[in-house]
C-alpha positions as CSV (number, residue, x, y, z in Angstrom):
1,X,-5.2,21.8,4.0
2,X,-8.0,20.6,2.4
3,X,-7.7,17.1,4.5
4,X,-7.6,19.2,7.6
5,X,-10.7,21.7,6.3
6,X,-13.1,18.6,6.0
7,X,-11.8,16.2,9.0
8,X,-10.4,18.9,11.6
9,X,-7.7,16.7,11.9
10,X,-4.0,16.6,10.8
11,X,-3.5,13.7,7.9
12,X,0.0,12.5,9.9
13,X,0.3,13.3,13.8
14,X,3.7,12.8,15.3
15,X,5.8,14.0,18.0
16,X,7.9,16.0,15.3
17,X,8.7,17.1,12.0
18,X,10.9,14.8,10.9
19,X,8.8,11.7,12.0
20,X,5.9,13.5,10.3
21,X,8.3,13.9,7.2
22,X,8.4,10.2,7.1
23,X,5.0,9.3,7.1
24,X,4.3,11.1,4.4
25,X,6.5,9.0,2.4
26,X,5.7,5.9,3.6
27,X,2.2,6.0,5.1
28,X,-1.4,6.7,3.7
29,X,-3.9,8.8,5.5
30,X,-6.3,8.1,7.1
31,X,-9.6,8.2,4.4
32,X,-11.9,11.3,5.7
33,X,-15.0,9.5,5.8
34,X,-13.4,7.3,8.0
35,X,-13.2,10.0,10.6
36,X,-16.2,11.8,9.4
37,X,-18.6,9.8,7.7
38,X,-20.7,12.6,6.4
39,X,-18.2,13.6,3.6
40,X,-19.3,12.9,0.6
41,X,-17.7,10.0,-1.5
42,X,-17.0,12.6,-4.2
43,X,-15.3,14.9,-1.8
44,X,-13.0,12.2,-0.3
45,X,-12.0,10.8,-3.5
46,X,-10.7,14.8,-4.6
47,X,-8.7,14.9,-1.0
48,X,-7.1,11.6,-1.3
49,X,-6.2,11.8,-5.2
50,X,-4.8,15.0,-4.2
51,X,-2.6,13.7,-1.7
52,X,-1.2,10.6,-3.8
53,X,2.3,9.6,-2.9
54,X,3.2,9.4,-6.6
55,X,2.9,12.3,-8.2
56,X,1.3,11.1,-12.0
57,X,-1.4,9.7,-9.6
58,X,-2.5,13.2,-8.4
59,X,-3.8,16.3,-10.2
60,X,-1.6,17.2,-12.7
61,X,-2.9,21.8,-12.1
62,X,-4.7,23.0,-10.0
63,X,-7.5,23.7,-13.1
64,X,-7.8,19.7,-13.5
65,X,-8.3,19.6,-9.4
66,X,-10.5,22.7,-10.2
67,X,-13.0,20.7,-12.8
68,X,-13.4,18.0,-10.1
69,X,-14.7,20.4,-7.8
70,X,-17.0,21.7,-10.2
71,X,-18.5,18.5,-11.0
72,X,-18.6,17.8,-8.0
73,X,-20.4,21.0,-6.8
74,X,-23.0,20.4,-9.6
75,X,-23.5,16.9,-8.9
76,X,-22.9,16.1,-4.5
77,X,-23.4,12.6,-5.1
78,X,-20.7,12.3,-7.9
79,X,-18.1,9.4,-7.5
80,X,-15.0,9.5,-9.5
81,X,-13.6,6.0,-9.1
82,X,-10.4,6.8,-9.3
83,X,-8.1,4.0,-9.7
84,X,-4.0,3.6,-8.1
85,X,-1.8,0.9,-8.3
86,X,1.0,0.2,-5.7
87,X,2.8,-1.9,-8.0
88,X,2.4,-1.1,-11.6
89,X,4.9,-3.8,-12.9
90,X,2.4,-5.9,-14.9
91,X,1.6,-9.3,-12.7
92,X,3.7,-12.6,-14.0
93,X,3.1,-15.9,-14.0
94,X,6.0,-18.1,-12.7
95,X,5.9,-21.8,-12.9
96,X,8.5,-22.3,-10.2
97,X,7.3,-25.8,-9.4
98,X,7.7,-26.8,-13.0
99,X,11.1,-25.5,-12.6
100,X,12.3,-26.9,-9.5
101,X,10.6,-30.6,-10.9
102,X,12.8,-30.4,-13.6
103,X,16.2,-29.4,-11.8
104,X,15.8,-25.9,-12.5
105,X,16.3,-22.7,-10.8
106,X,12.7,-20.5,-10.9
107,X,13.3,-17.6,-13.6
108,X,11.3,-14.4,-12.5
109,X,12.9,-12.3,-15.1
110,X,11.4,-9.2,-13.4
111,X,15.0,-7.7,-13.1
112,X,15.2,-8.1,-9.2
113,X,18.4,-9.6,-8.0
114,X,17.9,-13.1,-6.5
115,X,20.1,-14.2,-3.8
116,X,20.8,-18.2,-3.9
117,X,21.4,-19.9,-1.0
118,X,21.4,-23.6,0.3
119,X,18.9,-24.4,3.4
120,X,19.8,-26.2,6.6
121,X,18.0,-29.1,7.1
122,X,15.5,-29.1,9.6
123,X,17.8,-30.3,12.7
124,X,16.2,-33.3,14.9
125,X,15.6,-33.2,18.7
126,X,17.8,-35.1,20.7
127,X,16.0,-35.9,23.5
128,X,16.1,-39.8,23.5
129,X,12.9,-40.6,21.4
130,X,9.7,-41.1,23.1
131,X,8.6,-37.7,23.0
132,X,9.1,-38.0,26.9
133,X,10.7,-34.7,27.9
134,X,10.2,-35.5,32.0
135,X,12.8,-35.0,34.3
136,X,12.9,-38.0,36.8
């Protein structure tokens, strides 16, 4: 609602409520001051945590929402920096060319399931050579 209140526009817009349904789970809104640049930082940052798709990312009561607004009602030009991470698996470095080099098989360790497979060799043209491809 609050989205709505400062933009005048919906967050997701779709022909119906179930496609609407998905875009909440799998699409971000659009940022406010992106369709109104005269929100303030502050304001935005609220709205968006707010609206997190995970739900440790956003407010955890309405009070903790509530001291934001507060702050941000004593100070306009406040900026909260809040910080999310789409993937919160730590980053890894994988020497896979070490790996392959040395007859090896890359190890990610990262407990996805890896599918092996063999690759075609690239498959050469036969068009008798000379790059000539005209038909006489």
């Amino acid at each position: 609602m609050l989205y709505e209140m400062l933009t005048g526009a919906l967050p997701f817009e779709a022909d119906n409520a179930v496609s609407v349904a998905i875009m909440q789970l799998q699409a971000d809104p659009k940022p406010p001051r992106d369709i109104n640049p005269a929100i303030p930082e502050g304001l935005e940052e609220i709205t968006m945590r707010a609206m997190q798709k995970n739900p440790d990312q956003r407010y955890q009561s309405a009070a903790e929402m509530l001291e934001d607004i507060e702050a941000f009602q004593r100070n306009p030009s406040i900026s909260f920096q809040y910080k999310y991470f789409i993937d919160e698996k730590p980053t890894k470095y994988v020497n896979a060319i070490s790996a392959v080099r040395n007859g090896r098989a890359p190890s990610y360790n990262d407990g996805y399931d890896y599918d092996d497979y063999e690759e075609e060799p690239p498959r050469r043209r036969q068009n008798g050579g000379g790059g000539n491809n005209k038909k006489p």
